[in-house]
C-alpha positions in Angstrom: -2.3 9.5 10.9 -4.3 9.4 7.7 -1.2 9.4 5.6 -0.7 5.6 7.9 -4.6 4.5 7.2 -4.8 5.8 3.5 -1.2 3.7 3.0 -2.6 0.9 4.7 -5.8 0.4 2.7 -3.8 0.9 -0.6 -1.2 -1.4 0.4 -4.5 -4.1 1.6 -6.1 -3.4 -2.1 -2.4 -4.3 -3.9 -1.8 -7.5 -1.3 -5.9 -8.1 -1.9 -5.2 -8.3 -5.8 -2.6 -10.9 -5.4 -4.6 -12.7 -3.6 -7.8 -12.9 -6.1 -5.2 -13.4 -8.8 -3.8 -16.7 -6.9 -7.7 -17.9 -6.1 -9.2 -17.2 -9.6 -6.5 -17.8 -11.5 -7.7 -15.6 -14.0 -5.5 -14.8 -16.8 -6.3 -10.9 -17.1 -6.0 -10.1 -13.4 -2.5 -12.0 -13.3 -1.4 -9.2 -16.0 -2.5 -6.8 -13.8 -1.2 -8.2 -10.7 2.2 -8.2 -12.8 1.7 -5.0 -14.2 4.1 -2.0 -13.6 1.2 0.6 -12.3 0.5 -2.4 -9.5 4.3 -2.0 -8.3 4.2 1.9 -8.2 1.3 1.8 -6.3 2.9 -0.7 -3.7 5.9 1.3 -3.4 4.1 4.6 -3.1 1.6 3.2 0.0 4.8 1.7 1.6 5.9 5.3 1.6 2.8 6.8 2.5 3.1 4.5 6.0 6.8 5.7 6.2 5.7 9.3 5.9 3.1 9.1 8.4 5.1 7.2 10.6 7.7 9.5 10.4 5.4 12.2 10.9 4.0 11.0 14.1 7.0 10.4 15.8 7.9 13.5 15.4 4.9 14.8 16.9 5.7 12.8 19.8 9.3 14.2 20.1 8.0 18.0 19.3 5.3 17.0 22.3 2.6 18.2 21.1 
């Protein structure tokens, strides 16, 4: 379950940086928006919440 919520909030701070960057329009934070690190770190929450989604399921097959 914290594999879900740690994925989420990282995934919330990557969607939360677009977001500035769209209201401030600021020329720096665009470039980071943009930037390759900001990608990685979306694709790695996305499978964080895959993992722990994964994870409990199978707790709920394995009933316990």
């Amino acid at each position: 379950m914290g594999l879900i919520i740690f994925g989420a909030v990282l995934l919330g701070g990557v969607l939360g940086l677009f977001y500035l960057k769209d209201k401030l329009r600021i020329a720096w934070l665009a470039r980071l928006a943009y930037s390759e690190f900001i990608m990685r770190l979306a694709v790695v929450a996305a499978a964080l919440i895959l993992i722990g989604l994964l994870a409990v399921v199978n707790d709920l097959v394995a009933g316990s």
